[in-house]
C-alpha positions in Angstrom: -5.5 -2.2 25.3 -6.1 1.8 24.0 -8.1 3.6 26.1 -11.0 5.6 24.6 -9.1 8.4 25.9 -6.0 8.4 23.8 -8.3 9.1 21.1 -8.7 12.5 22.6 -6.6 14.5 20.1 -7.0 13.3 16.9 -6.3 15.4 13.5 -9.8 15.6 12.2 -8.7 19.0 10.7 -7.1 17.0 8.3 -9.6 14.7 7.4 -11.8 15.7 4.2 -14.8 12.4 5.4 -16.8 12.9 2.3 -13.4 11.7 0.3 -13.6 9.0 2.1 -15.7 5.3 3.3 -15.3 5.6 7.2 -14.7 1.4 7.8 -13.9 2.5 11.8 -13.1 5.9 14.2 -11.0 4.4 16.8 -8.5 4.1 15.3 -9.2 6.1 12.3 -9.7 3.8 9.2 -11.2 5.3 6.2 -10.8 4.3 2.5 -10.5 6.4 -0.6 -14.0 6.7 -2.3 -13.1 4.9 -5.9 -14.3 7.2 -8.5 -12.2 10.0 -7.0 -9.2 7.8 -7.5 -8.9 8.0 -10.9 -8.7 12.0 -11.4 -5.3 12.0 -11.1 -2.2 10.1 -11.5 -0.8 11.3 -8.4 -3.2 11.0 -5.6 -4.0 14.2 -3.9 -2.8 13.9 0.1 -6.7 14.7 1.2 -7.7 11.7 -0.6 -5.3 9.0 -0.1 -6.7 6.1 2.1 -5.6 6.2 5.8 -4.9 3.2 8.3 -4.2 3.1 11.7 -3.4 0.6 14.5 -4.0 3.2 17.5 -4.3 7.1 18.1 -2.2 9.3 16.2 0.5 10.3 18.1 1.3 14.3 18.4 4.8 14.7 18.3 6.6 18.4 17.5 8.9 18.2 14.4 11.2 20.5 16.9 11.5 18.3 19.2 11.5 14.6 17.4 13.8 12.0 17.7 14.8 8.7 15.7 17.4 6.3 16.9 19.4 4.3 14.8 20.8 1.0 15.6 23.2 -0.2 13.3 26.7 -1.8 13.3 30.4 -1.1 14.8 32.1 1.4 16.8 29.8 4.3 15.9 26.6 2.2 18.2 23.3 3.8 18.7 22.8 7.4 16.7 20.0 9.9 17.7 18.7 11.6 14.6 16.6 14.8 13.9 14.9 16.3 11.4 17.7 18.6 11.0 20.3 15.6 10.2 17.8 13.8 7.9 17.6 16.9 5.6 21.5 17.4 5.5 21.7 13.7 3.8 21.1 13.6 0.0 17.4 14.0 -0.5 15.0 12.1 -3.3 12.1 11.9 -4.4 9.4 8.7 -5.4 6.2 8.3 -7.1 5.1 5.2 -5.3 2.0 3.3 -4.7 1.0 2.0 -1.4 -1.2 -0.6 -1.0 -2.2 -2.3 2.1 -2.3 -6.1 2.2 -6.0 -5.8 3.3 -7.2 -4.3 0.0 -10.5 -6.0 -1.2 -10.6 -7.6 2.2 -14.4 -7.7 1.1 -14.1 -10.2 -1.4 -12.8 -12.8 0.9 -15.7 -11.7 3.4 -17.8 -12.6 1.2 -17.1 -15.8 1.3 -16.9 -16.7 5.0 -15.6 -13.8 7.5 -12.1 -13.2 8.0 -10.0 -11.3 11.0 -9.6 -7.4 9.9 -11.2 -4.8 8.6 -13.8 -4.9 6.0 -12.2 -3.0 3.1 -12.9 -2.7 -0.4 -10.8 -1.3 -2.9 -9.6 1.9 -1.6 -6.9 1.4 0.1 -4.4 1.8 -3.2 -3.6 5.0 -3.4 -0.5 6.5 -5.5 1.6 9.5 -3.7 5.0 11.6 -4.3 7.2 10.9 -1.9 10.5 12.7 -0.3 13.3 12.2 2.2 16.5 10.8 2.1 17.4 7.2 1.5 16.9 4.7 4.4 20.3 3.0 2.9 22.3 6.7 3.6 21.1 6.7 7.6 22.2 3.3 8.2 25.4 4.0 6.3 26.1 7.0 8.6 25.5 4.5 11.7 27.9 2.2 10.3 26.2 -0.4 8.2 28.6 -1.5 5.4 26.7 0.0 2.0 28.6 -2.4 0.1 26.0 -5.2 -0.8 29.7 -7.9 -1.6 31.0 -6.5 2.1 31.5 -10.3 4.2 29.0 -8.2 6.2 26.1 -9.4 4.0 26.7 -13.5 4.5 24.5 -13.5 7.1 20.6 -12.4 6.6 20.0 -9.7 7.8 16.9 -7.6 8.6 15.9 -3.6 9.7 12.9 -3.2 11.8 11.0 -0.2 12.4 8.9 1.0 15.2 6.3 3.4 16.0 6.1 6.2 18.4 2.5 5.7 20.3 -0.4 2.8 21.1 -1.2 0.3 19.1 -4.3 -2.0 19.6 -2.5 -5.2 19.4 1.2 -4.8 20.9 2.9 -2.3 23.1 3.8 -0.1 19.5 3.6 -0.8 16.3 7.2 -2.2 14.8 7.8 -4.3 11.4 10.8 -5.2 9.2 12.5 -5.8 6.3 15.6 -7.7 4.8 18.5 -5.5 5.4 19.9 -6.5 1.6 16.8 -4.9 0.5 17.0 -2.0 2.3 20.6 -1.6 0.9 20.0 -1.9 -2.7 19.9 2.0 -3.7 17.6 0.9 -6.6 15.1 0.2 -4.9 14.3 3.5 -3.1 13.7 2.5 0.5 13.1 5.7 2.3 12.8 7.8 5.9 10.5 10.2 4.2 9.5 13.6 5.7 7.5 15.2 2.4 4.3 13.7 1.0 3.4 15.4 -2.4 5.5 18.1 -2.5 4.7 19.1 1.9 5.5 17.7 5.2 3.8 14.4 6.2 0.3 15.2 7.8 -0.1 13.0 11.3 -2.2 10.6 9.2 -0.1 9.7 7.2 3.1 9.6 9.5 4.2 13.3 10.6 7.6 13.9 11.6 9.2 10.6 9.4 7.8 7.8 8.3 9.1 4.8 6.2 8.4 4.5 2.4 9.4 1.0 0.9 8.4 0.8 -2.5 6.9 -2.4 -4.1 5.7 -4.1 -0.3 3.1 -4.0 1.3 1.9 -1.1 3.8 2.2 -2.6 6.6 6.1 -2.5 6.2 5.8 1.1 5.7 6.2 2.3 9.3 4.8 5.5 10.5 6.0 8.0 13.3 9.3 6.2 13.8 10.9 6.2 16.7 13.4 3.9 16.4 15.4 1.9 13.7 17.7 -1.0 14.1 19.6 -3.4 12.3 19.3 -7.2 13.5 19.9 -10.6 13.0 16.2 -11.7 12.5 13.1 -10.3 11.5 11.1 -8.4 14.0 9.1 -10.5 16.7 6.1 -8.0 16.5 2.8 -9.1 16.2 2.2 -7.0 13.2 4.9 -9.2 11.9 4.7 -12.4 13.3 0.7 -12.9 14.1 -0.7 -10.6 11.5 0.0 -10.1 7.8 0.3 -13.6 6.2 -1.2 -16.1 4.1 -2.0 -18.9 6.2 -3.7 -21.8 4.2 -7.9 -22.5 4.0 -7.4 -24.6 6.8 -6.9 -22.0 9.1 -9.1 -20.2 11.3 -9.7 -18.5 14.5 -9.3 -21.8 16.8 -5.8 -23.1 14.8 -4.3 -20.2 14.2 -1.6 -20.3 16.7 -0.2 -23.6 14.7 0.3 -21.6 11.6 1.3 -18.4 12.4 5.2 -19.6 13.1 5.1 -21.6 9.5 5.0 -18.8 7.0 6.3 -16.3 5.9 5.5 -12.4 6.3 4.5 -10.6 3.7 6.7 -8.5 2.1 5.8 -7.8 -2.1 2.8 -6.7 -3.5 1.1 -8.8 -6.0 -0.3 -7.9 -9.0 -3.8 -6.1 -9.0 -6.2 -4.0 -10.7 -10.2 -2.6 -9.8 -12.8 -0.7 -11.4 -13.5 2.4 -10.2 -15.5 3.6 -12.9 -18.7 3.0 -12.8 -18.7 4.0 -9.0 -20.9 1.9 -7.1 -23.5 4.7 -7.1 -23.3 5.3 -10.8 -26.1 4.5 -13.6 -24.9 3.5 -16.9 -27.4 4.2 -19.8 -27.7 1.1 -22.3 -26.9 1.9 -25.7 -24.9 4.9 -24.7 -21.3 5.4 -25.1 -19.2 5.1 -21.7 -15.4 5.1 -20.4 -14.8 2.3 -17.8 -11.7 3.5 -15.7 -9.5 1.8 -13.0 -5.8 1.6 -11.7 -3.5 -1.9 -11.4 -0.4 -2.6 -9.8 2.2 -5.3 -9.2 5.0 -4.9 -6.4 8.7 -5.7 -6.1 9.0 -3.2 -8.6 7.4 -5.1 -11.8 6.3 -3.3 -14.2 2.2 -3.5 -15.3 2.8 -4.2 -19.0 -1.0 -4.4 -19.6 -4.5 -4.4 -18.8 -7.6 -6.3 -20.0 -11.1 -5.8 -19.7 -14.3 -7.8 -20.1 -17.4 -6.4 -20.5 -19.1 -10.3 -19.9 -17.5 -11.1 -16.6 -14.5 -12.9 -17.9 -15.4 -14.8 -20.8 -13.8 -12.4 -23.3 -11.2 -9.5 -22.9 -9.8 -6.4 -24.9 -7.0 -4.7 -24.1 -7.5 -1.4 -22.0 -5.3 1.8 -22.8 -2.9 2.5 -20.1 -1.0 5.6 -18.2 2.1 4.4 -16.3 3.4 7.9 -15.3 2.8 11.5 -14.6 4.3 12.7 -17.7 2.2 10.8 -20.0 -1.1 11.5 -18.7 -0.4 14.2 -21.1 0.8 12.2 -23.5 2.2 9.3 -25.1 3.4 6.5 -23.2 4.5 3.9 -25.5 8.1 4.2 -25.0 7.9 3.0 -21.9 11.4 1.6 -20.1 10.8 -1.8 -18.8 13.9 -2.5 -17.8 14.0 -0.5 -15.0 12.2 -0.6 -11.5 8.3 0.3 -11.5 6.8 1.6 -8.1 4.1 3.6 -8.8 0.6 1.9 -10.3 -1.3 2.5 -13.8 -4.3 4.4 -14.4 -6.2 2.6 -17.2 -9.5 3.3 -19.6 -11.3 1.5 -21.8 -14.2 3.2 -24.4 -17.3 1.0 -24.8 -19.4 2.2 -27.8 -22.3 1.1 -26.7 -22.8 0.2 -23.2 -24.8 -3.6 -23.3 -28.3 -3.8 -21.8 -26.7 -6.3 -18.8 -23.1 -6.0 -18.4 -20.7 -7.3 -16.1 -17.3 -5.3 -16.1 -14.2 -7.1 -15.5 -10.3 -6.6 -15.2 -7.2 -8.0 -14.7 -3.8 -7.0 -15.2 -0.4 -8.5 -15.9 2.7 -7.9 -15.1 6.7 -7.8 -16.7 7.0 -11.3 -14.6 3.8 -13.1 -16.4 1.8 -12.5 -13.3 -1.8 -12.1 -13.7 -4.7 -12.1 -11.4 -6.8 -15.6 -10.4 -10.3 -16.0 -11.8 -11.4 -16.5 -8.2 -10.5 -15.7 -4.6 -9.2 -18.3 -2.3 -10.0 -17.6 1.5 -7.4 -17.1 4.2 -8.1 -16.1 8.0 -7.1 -12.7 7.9 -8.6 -11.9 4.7 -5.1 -10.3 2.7 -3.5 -10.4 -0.5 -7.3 -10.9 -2.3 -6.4 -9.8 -6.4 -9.6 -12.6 -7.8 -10.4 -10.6 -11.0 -12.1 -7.4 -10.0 -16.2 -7.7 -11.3 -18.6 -5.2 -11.1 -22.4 -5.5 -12.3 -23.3 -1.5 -13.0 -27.0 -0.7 -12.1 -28.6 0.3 -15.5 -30.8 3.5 -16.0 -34.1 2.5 -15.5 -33.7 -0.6 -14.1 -32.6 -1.8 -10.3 -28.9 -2.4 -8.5 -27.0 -5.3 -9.2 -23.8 -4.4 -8.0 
């Protein structure tokens, strides 16, 4: 259990609240107001959604310390700052989502175990370090992915310096072959749109793993550690799943060991334009706008829109990367990995009388979004087709 004291030095400095919806204040959990979302491709640092499992932990850059835990002779390896910028550095345009997103939705239907988010926490940063898969290599781990080293499954977990509110520190993990693969852009990232990480958002290092879920994206690290089976966390083992209907509060405990973690985004898409607040005038022209994502680095090859809640659709227009917010992006490469989400418009002439705005995207694997939501206990993974009922000038609120 956190005492209220530990919450004593937190980094409001940082914090711009009016970006934000405040869901809680100890521990910090705010998500990103929606219309702001969709300014800019690249999600400015004082807007991006923050989530935390405890206080934010102070720690000096000077003085910070990672160990690494990986194979052979070379055993346990302290790292620095200092070592981390002397390895080749990179950088990614990445979305991170966290499996909680639209959270309300499933509320809606009966409650569920977490916070009550709503779309806000997608948010779409630049980030830089060096590659996880370079560390490990430097403590030993074979970085050939054919090496006899790889016939046994493998995983790399991550932990947290500081509280958390449900186990002694926060700690996840992820297959080590994935980790390994140099495509797919793993990182031990110490820059957040073009400067250092602010506390928030993981200050000195944090993980970035493109294409999963947030709550494999391990801030503050203290330690990493390659092992021969996932990590036995709570975040990992008790939290973060899909557990079936059946499930609830008093069962549980017989589910929890019979699925999976969650590891890959699935595909997704919201409105956020009009903004909850936002009037629309009937008969006047309006641009609906929104983002939409897909993990395990799919590609979002397109967007539709509805303007009667589902029953007929039109293809949106669609920006997939910085470049072409200036300009044209229909040479896109589909071949290659996608990690960062789309921002996408759509021009209605003339805005109905009683409107219901819908989207859903689709990704390079066929994946589209359900046409309803289907409840689970801790209320994650919710991607129903995003609806929103704009409150008409003149007339009354029916979002």
């Amino acid at each position: 259990m956190v005492q209220p004291e530990a919450y004593a030095d937190e980094p409001w400095g940082d914090r711009v609240e009016a970006n934000y919806i405040v869901r809680s204040r100890e521990p910090f959990n705010a998500e990103a107001r929606m219309d702001g979302l969709v300014d800019s491709f690249v999600t400015p640092t004082e807007r991006h959604f923050r989530r935390n499992h405890g206080p934010i932990p102070n720690i000096s850059g000077a003085e910070w310390t990672m160990t690494v835990h990986g194979v052979g002779a070379g055993g346990a390896r302290v790292v620095r700052l200092g070592d981390l910028a002397r390895l080749p550095q990179f950088e990614v345009v990445a979305v991170l989502e966290c499996a909680g997103n639209r959270r309300d939705g499933l509320q809606a239907i009966k409650p569920v175990n977490g916070v009550t988010w709503g779309a806000g926490t997608a948010s779409n940063a630049r980030w830089g370090g060096c590659r996880l898969r370079d560390v490990l290599g430097a403590a030993g781990v074979p970085t050939d992915l054919c090496d006899p080293f790889y016939a046994t499954s493998r995983h790399v977990e991550f932990a947290a310096y500081g509280e958390s509110t449900d186990d002694a520190h926060y700690a996840s993990s992820i297959p080590l072959e994935w980790v390994m693969n140099p495509l797919n852009m793993v990182l031990v990232a110490t820059r957040m749109n073009g400067l250092p990480l602010l506390r928030d958002h993981g200050f000195p290092a944090r993980i970035v793993a493109p294409g999963i879920i947030g709550a494999r994206w391990v801030k503050w690290l203290k330690y990493v550690r390659v092992q021969d089976s996932e990590s036995t966390c709570f975040y990992q083992k008790r939290d973060y799943k899909i557990l079936p209907p059946i499930a609830n509060g008093a069962n549980c405990d017989e589910f929890w060991p019979r699925f999976p973690a969650l590891m890959e985004m699935n595909i997704q898409s919201a409105v956020c334009r009009p903004a909850p607040d936002e009037a629309l005038q009937p008969g006047r022209p309006y641009t609906a706008r929104g983002y939409a994502l897909s993990g395990g680095g799919r590609a979002v090859d397109r967007v539709e829109v509805s303007l009667d809640g589902g029953a007929t659709w039109a293809l949106a227009d669609v920006v997939a990367n910085a470049a072409a917010a200036a300009g044209s992006d229909r040479d896109r490469d589909w071949s290659g990995r996608h990690w960062s989400w789309v921002l996408w418009s759509f021009a209605i002439a003339s805005v109905p009388p009683r409107c219901t705005i819908a989207c859903r995207a689709w990704d390079s694997g066929g994946n589209t979004q359900p046409a309803e939501a289907t409840w689970n206990y801790r209320g994650v993974m919710n991607n129903s087709v995003f609806r929103v009922t704009p409150r008409m000038a003149g007339g009354t609120s029916r979002l």
